[in-house]
N, C-alpha and C positions, 0 to 999 in steps of 0.2 A: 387651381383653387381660385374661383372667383368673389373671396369675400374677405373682410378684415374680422377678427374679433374685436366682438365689446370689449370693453374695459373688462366688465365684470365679470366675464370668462377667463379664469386665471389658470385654472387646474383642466389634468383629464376630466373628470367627474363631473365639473363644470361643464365640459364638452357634452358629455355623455345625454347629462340636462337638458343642454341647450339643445342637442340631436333630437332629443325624445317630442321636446316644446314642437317642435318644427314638425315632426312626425303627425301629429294629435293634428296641425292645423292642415296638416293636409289630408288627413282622413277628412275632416269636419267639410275644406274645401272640394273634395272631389264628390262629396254626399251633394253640397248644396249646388254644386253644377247639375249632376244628376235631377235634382228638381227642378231647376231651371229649363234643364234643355226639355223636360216634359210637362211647364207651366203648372205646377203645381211649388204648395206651399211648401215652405220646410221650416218646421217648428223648432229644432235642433237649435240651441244656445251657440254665439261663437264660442270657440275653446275659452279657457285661462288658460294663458300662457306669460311667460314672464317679458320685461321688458326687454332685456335683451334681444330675446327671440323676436318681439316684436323690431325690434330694432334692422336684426339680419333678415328678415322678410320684407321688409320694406327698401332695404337696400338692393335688396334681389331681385327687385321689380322694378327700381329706376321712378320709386314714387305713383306710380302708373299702378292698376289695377295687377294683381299678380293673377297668373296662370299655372294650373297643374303643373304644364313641363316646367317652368319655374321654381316652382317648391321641389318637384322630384331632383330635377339640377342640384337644387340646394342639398338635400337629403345625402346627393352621392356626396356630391364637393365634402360634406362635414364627416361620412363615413370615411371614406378614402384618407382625410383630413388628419382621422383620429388615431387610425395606422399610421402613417408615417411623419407624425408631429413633434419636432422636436420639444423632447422635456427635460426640464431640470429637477433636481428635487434639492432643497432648501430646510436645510437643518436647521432651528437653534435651541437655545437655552431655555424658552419661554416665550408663549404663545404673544403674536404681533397686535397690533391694534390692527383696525381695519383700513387706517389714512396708510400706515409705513407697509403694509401688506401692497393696498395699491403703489404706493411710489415705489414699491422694491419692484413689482410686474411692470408698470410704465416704465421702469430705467430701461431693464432687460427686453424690452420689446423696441425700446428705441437702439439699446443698444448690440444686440447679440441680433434678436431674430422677429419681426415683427407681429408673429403670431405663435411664440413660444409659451409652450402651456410648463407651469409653474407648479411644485406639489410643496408644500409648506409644512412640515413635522419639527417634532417638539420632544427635547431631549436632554430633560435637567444637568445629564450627569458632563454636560459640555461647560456648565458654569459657565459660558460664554462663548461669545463671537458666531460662528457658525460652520456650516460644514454644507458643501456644494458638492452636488454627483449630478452629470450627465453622461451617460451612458457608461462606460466603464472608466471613468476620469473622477477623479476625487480630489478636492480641493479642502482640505481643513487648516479650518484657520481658528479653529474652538483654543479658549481657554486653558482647556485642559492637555491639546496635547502643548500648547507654549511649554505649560506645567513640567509634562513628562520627559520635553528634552532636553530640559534642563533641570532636571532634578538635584545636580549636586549645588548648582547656582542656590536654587530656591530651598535647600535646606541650609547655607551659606546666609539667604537674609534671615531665615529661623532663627541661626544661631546669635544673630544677632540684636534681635528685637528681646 
C-alpha cells in the first residue's frame, strides 16, 4: 500500500467512496489524454470529486502532474486495500458528534493501526459505554452488561433507595 488515509475516511463505505471518486477521475483522465495525444479539444468537465479524493491523488503524484499508471496504481493499492483492511466496529448508546467521532478514528489510527477503517453503530439498549468487535474478539464495556453481572448488587442499591 502506497498511501495514508485522509482523516475523513473512517469507515469501509468511506473507502468504497473514496475508491469510486478515484475511479470517475481516471476514466475523465484517460479520455482527456486520449484528446491530447490526437490534439484535439476535450470538452468534458473535470470530475467532482471529494476532497479527500482529491487529497490521495495528489499524493500519488508526488505534487507533479499525475499519470494513468498512477491513478491505476492507486485504483489497485485501494481495492487490494479494501480486502484486507483491518476493521473495528464501534458500538454505542447514541449517535457521536462529528469532533468525538474524529478524535475516537485519530486515537485508533495512532494507536492500533494507522490506516484502520472504523464502523460506528448505534444501540440504545447499551444505556452506555460501548461495545468493540474486531474480528471475532468482542470487548463490552456497555452499561448494561456492568448492569447484568451484577444484578443482585444493583437490586441491593434498589432496595435501598
Amino acid at each position: 500500500m502506497n498511501f495514508s488515509l485522509p482523516s475523513s475516511v473512517s469507515s469501509p463505505q468511506d473507502l468504497t467512496a473514496l475508491t469510486t471518486d478515484v475511479q470517475s477521475y481516471a476514466k475523465w483522465l484517460s479520455q482527456y489524454s486520449i484528446a491530447s495525444k490526437a490534439k484535439t479539444s476535450y470538452s468534458a468537465a473535470h470530475p467532482e470529486i471529494t476532497p479527500a479524493a482529491i487529497e490521495l491523488i495528489r499524493a500519488a503524484s508526488d505534487q507533479k502532474s499525475i499519470t494513468e499508471k498512477q491513478v491505476d496504481e492507486l485504483i489497485a493499492d485501494l481495492e487490494s486495500f479494501a480486502k484486507t483492511a483491518p476493521v473495528m466496529t464501534i458500538t454505542l448508546a447514541a449517535p457521536l458528534s462529528v469532533g468525538t467521532k474524529k478524535t475516537l478514528v485519530d486515537w485508533c489510527r495512532t494507536s492500533i493501526h494507522p490506516n484502520i477503517l472504523i464502523t460506528f453503530q448505534f444501540n440504545s439498549l447499551l444505556l452506555g459505554g460501548m461495545v468493540l468487535r474486531t474480528g471475532s474478539t468482542i470487548f463490552d464495556w456497555s452499561f448494561r452488561r456492568s448492569l447484568l453481572e451484577r444484578k443482585t448488587r444493583f437490586t441491593e442499591v434498589l432496595d435501598r433507595v
